[in-house]
DRENKESE-326979 format. One record per residue: chain; z, x, y of N, C-alpha, C, CB in turn. Coordinates in steps of 0.05 Angstrom, whole numbers, plus 5000, padded with zeros to 4 digits. Each point is the difference from the previous one (the first is absolute). Glycine has a CB too. Example, Ala and Ser with C-alpha at 12.3 -4.5 7.8 and 13.67 -1.06 7.14 Angstrom:
# residues 2
LOBA kette  n_z  n_x  n_y ca_z ca_x ca_y  c_z  c_x  c_y cb_z cb_x cb_y
LOBA     A 5156 5264 4886 5000 4982 5024 5000 5018 5024 5025 4962 4977
LOBA     A 4961 5031 5044 5001 5016 5024 5014 4985 5022 4957 5024 4987
# end
This chain:
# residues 287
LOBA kette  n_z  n_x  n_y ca_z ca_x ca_y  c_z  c_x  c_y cb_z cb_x cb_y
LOBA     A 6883 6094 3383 4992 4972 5000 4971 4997 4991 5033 4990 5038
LOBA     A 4958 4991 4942 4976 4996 5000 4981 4979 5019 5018 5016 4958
LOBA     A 4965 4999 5036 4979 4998 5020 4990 4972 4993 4986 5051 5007
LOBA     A 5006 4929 5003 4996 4974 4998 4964 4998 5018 5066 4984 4998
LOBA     A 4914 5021 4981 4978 4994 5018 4987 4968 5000 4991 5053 4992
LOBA     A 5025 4927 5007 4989 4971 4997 5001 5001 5038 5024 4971 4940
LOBA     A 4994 5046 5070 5001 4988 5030 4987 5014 5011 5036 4983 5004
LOBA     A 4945 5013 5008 4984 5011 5020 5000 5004 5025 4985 4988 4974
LOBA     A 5009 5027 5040 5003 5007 5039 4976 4998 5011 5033 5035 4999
LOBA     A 4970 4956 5022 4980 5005 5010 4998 5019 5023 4994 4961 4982
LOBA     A 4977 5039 5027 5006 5026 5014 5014 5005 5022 4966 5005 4985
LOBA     A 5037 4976 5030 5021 4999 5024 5021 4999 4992 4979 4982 5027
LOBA     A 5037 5013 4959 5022 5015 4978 5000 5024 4991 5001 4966 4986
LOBA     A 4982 5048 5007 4993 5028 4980 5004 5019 5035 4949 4982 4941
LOBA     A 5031 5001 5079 5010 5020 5027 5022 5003 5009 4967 4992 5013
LOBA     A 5050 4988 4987 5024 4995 5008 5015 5023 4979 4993 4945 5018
LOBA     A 5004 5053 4955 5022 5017 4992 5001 5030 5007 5000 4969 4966
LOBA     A 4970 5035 5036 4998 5034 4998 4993 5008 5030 4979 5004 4946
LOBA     A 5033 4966 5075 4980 5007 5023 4979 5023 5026 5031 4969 4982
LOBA     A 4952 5014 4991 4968 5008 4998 4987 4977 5017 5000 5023 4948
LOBA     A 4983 4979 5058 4975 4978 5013 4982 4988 4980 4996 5028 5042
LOBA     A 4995 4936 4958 4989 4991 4980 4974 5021 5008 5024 4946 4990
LOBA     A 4965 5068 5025 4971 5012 4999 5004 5032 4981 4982 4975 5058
LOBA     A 5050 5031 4945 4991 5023 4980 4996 4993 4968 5026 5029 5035
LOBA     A 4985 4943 4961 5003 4998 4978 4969 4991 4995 5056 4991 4998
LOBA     A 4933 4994 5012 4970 4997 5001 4981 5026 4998 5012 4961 5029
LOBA     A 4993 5050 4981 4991 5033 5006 4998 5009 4970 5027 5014 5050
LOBA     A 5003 4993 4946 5001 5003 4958 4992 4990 4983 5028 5007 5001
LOBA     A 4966 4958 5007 4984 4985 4980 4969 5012 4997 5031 4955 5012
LOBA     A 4961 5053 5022 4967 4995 4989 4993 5035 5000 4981 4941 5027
LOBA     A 5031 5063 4967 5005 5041 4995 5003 5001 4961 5045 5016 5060
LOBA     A 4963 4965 4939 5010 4988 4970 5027 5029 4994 4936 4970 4973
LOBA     A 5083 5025 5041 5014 5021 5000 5028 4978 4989 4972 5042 5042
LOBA     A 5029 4935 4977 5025 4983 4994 4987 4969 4998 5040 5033 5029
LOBA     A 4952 4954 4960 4992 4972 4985 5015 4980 4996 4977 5021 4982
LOBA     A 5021 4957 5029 5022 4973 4995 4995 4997 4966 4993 4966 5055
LOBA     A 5028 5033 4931 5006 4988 4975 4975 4968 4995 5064 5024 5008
LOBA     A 4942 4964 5003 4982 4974 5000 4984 4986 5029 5034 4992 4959
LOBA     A 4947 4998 5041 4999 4987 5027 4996 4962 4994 4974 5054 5024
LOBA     A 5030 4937 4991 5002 4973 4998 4974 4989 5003 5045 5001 5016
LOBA     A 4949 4973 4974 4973 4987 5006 5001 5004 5034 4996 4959 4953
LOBA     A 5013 5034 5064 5003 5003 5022 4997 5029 5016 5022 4961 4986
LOBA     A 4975 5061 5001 4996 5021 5003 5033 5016 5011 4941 4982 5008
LOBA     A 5069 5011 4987 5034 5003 5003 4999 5028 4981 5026 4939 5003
LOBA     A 4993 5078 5014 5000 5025 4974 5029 4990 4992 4970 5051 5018
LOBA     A 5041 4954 4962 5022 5009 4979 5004 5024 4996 4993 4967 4980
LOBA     A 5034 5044 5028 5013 5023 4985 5020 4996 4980 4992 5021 5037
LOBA     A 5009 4996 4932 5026 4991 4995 5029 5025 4999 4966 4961 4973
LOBA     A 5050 5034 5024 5027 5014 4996 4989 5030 4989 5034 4951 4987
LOBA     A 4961 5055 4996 4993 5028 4993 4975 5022 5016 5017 4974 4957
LOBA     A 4967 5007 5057 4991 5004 5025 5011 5015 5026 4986 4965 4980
LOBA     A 5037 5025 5018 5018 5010 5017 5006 5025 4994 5015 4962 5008
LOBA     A 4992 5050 4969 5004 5026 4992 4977 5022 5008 5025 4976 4963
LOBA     A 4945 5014 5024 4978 5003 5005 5003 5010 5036 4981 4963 4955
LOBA     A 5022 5020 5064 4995 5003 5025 5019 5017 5013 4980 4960 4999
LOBA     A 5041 5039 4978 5021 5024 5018 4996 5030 5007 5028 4973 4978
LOBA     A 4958 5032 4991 4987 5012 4987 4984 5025 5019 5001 4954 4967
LOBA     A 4974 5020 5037 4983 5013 5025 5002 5001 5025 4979 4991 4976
LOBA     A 5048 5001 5035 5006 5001 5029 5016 5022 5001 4997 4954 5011
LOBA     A 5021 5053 4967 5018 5033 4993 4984 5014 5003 5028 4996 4969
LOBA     A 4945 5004 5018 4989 5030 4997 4988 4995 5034 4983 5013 4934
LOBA     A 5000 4962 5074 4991 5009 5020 5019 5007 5029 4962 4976 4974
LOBA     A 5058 5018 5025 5027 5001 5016 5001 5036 5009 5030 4951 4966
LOBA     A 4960 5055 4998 5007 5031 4995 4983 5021 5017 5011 4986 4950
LOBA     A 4962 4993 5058 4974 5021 5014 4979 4992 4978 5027 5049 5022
LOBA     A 4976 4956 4952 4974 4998 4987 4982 4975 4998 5022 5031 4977
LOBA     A 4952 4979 5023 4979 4986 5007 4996 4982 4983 4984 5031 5021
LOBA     A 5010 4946 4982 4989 4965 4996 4980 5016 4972 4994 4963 5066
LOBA     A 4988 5054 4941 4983 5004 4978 5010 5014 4984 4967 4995 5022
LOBA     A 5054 5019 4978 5014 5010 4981 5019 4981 4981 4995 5037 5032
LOBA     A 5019 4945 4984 5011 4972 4986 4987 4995 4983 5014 4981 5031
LOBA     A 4959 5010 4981 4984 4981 4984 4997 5020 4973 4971 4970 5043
LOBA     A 5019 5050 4960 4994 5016 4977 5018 5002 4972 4981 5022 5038
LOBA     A 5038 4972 4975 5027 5007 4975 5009 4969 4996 5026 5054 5018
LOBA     A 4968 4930 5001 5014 4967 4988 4991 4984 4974 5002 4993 5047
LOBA     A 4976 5026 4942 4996 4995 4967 5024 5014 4988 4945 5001 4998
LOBA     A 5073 5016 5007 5019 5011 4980 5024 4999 5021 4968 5033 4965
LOBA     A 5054 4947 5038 5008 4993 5014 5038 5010 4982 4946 4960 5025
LOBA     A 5046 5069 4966 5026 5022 4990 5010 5015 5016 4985 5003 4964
LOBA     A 5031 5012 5020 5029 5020 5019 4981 5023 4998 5059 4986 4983
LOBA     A 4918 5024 5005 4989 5023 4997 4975 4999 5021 5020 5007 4950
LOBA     A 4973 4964 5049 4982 5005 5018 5006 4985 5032 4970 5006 4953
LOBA     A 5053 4989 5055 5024 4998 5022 5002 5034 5016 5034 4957 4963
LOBA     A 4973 5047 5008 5011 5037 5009 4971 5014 5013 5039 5010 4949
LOBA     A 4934 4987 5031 4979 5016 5009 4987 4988 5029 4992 5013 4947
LOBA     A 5011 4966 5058 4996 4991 5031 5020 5014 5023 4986 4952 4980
LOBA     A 5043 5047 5009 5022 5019 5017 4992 5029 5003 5037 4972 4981
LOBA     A 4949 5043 4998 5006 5017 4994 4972 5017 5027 5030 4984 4938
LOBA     A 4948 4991 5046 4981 5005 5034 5001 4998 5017 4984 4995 4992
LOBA     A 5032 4984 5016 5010 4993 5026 5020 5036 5007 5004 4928 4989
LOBA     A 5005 5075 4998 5022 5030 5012 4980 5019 5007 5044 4999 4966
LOBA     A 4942 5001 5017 4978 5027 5008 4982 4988 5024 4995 5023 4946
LOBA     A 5005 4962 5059 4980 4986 5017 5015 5008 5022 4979 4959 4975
LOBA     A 5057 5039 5036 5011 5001 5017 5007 5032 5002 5011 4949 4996
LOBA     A 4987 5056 4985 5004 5038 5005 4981 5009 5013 5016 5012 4961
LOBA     A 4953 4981 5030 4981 5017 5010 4997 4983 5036 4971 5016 4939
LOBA     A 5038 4959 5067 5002 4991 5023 5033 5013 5021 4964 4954 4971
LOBA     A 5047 5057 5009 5023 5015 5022 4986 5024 5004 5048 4984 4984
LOBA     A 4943 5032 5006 4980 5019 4999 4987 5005 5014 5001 4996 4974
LOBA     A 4970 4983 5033 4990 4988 5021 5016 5004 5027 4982 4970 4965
LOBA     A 5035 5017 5030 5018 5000 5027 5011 5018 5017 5009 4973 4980
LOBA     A 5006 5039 4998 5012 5029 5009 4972 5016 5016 5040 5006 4952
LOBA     A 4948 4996 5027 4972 5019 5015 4994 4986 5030 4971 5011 4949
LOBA     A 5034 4970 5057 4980 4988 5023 5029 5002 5016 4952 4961 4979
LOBA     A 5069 5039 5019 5028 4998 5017 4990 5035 4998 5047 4949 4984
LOBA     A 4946 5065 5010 5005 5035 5006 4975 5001 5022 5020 5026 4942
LOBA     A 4954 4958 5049 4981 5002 5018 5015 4991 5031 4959 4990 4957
LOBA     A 5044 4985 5044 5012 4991 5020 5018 5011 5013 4988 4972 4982
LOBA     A 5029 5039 5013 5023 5019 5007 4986 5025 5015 5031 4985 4957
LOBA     A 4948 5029 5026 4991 5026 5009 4987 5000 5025 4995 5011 4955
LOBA     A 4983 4957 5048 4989 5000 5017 5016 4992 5025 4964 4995 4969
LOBA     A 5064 4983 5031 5017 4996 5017 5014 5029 5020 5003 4956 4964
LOBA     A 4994 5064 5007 5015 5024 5016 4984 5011 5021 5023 5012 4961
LOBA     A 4951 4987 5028 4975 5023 5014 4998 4983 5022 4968 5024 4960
LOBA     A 5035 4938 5042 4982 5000 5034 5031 5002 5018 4944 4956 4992
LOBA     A 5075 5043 4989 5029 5007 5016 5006 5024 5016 5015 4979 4965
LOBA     A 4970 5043 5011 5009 5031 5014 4986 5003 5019 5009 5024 4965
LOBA     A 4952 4960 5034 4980 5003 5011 5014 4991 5029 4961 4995 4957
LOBA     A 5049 4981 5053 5006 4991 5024 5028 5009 5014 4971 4962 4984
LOBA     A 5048 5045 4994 5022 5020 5010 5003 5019 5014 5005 4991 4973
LOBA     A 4967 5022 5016 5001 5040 5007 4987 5007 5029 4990 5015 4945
LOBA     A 5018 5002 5064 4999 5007 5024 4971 5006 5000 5049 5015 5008
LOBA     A 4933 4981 5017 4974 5005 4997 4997 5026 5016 4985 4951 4993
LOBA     A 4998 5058 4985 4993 5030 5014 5016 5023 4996 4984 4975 5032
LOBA     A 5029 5021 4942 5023 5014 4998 5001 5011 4971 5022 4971 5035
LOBA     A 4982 5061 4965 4989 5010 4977 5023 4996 4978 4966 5035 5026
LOBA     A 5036 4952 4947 5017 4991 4978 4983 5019 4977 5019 4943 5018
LOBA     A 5008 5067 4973 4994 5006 4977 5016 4986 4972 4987 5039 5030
LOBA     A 4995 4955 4947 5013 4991 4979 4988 5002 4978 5018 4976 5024
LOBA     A 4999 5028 4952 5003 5012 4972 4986 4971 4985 5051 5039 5005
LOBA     A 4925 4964 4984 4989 4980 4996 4991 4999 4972 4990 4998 5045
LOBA     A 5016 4985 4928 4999 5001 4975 4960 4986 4993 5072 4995 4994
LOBA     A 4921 5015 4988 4975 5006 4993 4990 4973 4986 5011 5053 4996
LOBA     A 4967 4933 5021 4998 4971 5005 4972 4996 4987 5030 4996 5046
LOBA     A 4971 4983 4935 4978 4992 4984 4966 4991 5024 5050 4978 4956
LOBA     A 4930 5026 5040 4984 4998 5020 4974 5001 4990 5031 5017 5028
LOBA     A 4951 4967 4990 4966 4998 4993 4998 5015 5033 4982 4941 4961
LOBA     A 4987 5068 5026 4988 5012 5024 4973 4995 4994 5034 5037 5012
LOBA     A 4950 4952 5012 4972 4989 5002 4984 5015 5025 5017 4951 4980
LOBA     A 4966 5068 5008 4982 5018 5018 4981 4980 5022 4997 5040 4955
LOBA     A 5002 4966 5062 4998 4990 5029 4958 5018 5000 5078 5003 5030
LOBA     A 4914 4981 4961 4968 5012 5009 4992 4991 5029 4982 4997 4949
LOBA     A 5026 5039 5063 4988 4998 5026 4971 5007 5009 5044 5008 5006
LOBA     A 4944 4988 5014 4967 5008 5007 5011 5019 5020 4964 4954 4993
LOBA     A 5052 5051 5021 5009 5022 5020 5022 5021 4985 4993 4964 5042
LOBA     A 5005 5059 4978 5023 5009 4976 5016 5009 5032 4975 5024 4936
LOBA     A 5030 4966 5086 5020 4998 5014 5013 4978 5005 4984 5031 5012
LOBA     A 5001 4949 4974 5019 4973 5012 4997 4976 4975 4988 5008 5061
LOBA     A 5029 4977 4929 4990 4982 4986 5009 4966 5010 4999 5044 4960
LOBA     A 4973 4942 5030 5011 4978 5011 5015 4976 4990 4968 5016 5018
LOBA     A 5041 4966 4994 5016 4973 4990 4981 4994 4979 5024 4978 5046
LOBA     A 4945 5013 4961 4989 4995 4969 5005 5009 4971 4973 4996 5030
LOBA     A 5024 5029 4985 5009 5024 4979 5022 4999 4988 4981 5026 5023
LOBA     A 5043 4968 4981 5026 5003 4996 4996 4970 4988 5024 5038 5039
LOBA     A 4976 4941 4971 4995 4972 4991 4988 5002 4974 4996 4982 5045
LOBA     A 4980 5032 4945 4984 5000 4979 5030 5002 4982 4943 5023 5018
LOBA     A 5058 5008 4981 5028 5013 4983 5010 4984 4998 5010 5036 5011
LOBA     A 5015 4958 5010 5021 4976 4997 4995 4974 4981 5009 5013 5047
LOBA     A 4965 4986 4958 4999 4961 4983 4993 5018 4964 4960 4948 5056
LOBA     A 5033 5075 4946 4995 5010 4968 5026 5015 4987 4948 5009 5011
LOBA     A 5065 4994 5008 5023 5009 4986 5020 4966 4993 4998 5060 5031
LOBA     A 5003 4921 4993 5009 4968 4997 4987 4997 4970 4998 4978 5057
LOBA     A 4974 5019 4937 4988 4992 4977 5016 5004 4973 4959 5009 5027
LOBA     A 5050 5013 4978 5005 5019 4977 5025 5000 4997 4967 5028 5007
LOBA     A 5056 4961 5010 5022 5000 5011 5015 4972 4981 4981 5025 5055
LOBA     A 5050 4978 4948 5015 4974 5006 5015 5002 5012 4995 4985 4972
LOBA     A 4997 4996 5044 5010 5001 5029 5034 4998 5004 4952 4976 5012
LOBA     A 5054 5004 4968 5020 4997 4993 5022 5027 5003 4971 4963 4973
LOBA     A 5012 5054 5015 5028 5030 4992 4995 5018 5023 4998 5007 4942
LOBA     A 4986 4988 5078 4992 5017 5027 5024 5005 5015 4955 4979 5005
LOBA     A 5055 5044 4996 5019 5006 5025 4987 5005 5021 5031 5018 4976
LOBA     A 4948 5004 5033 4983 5008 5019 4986 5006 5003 5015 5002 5006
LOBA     A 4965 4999 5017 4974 4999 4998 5000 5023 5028 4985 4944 4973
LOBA     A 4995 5075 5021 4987 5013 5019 4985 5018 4999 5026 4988 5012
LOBA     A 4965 5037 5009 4971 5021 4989 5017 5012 4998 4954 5002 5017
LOBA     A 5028 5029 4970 5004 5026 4991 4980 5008 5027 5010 5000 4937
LOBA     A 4991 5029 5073 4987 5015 5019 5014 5034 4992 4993 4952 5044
LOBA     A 4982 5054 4956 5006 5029 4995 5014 5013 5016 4967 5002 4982
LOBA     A 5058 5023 5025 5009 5009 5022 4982 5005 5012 5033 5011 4987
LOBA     A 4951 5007 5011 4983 5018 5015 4974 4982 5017 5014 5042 4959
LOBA     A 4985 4938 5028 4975 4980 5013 5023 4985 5022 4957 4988 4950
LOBA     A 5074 5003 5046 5009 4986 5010 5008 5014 5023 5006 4974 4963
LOBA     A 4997 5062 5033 5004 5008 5038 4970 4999 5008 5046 5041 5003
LOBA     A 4934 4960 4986 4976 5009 5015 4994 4972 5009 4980 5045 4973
LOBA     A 5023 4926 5020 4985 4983 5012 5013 4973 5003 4963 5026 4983
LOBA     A 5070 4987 5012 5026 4977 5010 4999 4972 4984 4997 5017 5053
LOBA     A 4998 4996 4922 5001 4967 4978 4972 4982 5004 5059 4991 5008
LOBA     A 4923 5018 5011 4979 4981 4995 4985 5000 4966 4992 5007 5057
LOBA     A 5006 5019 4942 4995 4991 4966 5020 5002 4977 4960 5016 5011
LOBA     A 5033 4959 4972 5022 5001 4969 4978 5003 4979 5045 4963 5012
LOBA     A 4966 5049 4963 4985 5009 4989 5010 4980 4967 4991 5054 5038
LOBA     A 5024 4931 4968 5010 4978 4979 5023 4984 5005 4984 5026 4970
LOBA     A 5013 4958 5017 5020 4965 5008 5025 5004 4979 4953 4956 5010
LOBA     A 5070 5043 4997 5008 5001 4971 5025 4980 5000 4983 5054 4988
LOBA     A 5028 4933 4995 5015 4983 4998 5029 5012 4978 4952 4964 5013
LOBA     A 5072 5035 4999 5023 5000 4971 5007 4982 4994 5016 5031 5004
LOBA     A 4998 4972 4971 5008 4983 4984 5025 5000 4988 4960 4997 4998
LOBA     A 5044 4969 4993 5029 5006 4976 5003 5005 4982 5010 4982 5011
LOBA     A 4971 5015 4971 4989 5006 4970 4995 5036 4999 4970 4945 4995
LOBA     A 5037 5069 4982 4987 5026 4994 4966 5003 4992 5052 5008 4984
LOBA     A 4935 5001 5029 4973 5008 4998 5007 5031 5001 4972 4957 5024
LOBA     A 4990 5048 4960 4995 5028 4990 5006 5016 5031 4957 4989 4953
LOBA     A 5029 5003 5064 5011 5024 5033 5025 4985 5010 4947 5015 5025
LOBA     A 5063 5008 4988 5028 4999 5020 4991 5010 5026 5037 5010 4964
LOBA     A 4975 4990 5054 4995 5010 5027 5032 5016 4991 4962 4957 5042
LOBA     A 5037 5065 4965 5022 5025 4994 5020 4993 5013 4973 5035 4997
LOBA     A 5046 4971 4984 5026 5002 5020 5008 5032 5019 5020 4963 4957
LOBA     A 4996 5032 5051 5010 5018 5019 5006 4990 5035 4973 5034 4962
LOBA     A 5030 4988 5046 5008 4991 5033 4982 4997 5017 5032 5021 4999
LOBA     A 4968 4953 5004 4974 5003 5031 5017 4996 5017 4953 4980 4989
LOBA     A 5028 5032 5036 5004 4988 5032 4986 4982 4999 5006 5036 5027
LOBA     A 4998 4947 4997 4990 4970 5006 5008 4995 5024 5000 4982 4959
LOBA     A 4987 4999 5052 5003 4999 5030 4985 4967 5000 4997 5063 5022
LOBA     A 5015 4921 4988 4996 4970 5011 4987 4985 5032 5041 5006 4966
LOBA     A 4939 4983 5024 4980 4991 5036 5011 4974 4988 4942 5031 5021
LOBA     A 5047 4966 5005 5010 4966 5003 4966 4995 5013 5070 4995 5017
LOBA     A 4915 4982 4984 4979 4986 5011 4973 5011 4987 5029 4993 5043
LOBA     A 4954 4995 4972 4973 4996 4985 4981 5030 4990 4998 4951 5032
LOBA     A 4986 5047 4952 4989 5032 4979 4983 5003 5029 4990 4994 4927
LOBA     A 5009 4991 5082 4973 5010 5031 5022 5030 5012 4976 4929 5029
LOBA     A 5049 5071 4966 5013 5023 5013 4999 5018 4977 5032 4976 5036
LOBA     A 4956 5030 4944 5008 5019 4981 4989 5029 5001 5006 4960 4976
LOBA     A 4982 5046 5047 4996 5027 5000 5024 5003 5025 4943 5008 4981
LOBA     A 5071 4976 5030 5025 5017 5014 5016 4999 4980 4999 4991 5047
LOBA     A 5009 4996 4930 5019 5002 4975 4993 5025 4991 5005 4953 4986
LOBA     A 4974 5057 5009 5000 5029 4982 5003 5012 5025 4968 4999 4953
LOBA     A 5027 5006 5071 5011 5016 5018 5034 5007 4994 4960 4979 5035
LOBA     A 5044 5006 4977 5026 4997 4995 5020 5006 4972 4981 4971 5035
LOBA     A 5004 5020 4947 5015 5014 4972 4997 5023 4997 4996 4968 4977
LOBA     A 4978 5049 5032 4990 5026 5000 5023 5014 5020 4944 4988 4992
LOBA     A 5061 5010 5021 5004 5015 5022 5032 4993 4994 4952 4999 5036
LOBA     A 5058 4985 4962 5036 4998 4977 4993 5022 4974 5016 4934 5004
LOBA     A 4970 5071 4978 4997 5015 4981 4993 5023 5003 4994 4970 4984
LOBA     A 4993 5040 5037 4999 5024 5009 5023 5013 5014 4958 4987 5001
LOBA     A 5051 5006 5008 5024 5002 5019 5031 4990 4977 4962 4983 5056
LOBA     A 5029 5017 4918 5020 4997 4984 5015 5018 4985 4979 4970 5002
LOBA     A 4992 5059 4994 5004 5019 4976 4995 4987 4970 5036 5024 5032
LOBA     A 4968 4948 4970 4985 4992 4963 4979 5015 4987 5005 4955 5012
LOBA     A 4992 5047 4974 4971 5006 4983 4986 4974 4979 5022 5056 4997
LOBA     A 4959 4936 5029 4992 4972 4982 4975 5008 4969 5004 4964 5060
LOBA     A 5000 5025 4925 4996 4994 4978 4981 4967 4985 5046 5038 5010
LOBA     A 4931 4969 4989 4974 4989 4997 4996 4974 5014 4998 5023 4957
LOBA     A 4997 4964 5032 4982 4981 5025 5022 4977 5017 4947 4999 4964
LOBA     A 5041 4987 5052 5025 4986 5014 4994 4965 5001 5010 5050 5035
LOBA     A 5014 4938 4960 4994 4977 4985 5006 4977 5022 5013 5021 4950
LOBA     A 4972 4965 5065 4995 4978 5027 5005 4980 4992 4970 5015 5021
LOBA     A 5059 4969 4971 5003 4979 4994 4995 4979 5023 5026 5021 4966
LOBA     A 4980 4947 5027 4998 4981 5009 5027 4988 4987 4948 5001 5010
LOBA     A 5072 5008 5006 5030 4991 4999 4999 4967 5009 5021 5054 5015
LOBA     A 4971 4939 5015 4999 4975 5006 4971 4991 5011 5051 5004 5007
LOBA     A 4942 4986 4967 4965 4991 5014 4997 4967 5006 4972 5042 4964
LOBA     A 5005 4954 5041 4997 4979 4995 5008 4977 4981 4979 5026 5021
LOBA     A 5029 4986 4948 5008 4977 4988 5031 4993 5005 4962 5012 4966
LOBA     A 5051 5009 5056 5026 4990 5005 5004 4983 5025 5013 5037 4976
LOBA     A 4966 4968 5045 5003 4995 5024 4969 4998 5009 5049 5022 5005
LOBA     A 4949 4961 5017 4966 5001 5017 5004 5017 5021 4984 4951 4994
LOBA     A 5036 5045 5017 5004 5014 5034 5001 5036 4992 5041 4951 5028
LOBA     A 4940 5063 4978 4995 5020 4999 5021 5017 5009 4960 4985 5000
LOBA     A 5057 5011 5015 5017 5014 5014 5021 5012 4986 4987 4976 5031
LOBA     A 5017 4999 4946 5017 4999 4979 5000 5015 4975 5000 4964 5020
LOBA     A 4969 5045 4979 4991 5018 4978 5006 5034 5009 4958 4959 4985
LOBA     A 5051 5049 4985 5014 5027 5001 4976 5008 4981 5060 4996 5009
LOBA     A 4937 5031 4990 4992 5025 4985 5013 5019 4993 4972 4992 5015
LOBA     A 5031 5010 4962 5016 5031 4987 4977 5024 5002 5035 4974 4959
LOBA     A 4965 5053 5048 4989 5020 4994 5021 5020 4983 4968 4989 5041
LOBA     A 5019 5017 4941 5020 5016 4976 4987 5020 4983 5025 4959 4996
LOBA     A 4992 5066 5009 4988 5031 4982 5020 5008 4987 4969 5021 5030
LOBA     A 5020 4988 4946 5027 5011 4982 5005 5029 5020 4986 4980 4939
LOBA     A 5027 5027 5061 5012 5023 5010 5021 5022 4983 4993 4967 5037
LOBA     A 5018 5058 4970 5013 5014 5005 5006 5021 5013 4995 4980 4978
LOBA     A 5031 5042 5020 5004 5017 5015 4989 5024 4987 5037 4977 5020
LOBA     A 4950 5036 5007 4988 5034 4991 5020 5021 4990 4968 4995 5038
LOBA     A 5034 5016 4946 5010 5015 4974 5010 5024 5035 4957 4991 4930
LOBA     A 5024 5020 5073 4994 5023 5022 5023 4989 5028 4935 5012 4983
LOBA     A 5076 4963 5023 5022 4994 5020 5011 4978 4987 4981 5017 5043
LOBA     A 5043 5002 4945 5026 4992 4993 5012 4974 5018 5006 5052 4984
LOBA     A 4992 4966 5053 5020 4982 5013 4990 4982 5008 5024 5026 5012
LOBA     A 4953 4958 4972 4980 4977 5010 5024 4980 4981 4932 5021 5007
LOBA     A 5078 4985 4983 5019 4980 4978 5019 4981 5013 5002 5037 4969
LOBA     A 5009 4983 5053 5018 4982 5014 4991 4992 5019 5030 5015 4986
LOBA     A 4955 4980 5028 4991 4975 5007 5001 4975 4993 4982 5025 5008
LOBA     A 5028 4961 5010 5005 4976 4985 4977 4975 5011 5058 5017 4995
LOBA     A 4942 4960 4990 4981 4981 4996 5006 4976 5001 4984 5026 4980
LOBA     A 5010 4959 5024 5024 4971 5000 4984 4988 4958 5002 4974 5087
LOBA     A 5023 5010 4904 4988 4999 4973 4975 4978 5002 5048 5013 4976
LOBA     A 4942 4979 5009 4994 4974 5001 5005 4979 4977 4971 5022 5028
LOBA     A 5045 4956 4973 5016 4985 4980 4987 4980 4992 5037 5011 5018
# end
């Protein structure tokens, strides 16, 4: 049918068809994105009939997701080629946003598991589990003592490794303590902050088997936590294997009530070559 532009709409008509609001259509006029055909001495806008095409136009693509300033950009060439190259951005735009997504649904997931297992697991109870080799920053902890280090101390680290960080891809946060400093002085000193992640970075924290063992309540108890993990690990036959990693399973950013906050203590481990029948022993897994 041809298009007949002697008849004109006005805008509470033009809203009605595409219903739109007379303010978005105002919005497009002074954006100079969509413009009345004529205005009246009275200040009356006029649309006409091929207008309509025009407006369909830009409510498809923006219907689609793509942006007003992208409209505007291409509504000088108002073709199938340059239709397609707005679609064509718009797809990649939505790829790299499923993308986005996925990554942050794996973050979310990972961290759902950890404060899950964290409040599940039996406290005080030695778990062992086969653990795959986890992307990670580590931020050296400058202490003035070398038996104890403090919250300042640890706070300094923490907010420079945050700096440096996106927070966004953070699975966990906690110190490093050397074995040998951690039986002599029960975790009061860490010797770095370190955070994993979802993303691949140049360091991993190793895979293999650690033991681990779960507290429940405030770090004011954390030299009976290394008691207690010490003395499960000794009494295990393991052969622990380099330094031991003090998470913050349920801290404060999950919960206030202290009671509620858990700690992981965790060493890679294995069995001594020299006793075979340390093998069967058994362990409960950890899932």
């Amino acid at each position: 049918m041809k298009i007949n532009d002697s008849i004109y709409y006005t805008p509470h008509q033009v809203a009605s068809f595409f219903s739109i609001s007379k303010d978005t259509l105002l919005y497009y006029d002074r954006i100079g994105l969509f413009s009345p055909a004529m205005r009246k001495e009275n200040g009356y806008r006029c649309y006409t009939a091929s207008q309509l095409n025009e407006l369909d136009r830009i409510l498809t693509l923006r219907d689609l997701g793509i942006p007003i300033s992208s409209i505007k950009e291409a509504a000088g060439d108002p073709s199938t080629p340059s239709f397609l190259s707005l679609l064509e951005n718009e797809e990649e735009s939505i790829r790299r946003k499923i993308d986005e997504c996925n990554a942050l649904l794996s973050i979310v997931s990972s961290i759902r598991k950890s404060i899950n297992t964290a409040a599940s697991a039996e406290k005080g109870r030695l778990y062992l589990s086969d653990e795959v080799a986890r992307p990670v920053i580590r931020v050296p902890i400058r202490t003035a003592s070398e038996t104890e280090s403090t919250d300042p101390e640890w706070q300094e680290a923490y907010s420079s490794l945050m700096a440096d960080a996106d927070c966004k891809e953070i699975i966990s946060i906690g110190s490093i303590v050397r074995f040998d400093e951690a039986r002599r002085y029960l975790g009061n000193i860490c010797r770095e902050v370190y955070a994993t992640f979802a993303r691949p970075l140049d360091e991993m924290l190793p895979a293999g088997r650690y033991a681990s063992m779960y507290f429940s309540g405030s770090l004011d108890n954390l030299s009976s936590f290394y008691r207690q993990f010490f003395s499960a690990l000794d009494s295990s036959g393991l052969e622990c294997i380099g330094d031991i990693y003090e998470e913050l399973s349920i801290s404060t950013v999950v919960t206030k009530d202290e009671r509620e906050h858990v700690t992981r203590l965790m060493v890679q481990v294995r069995m001594p070559c020299a006793q075979p029948s340390l093998q069967q022993r058994a362990y409960p897994a950890l899932s």
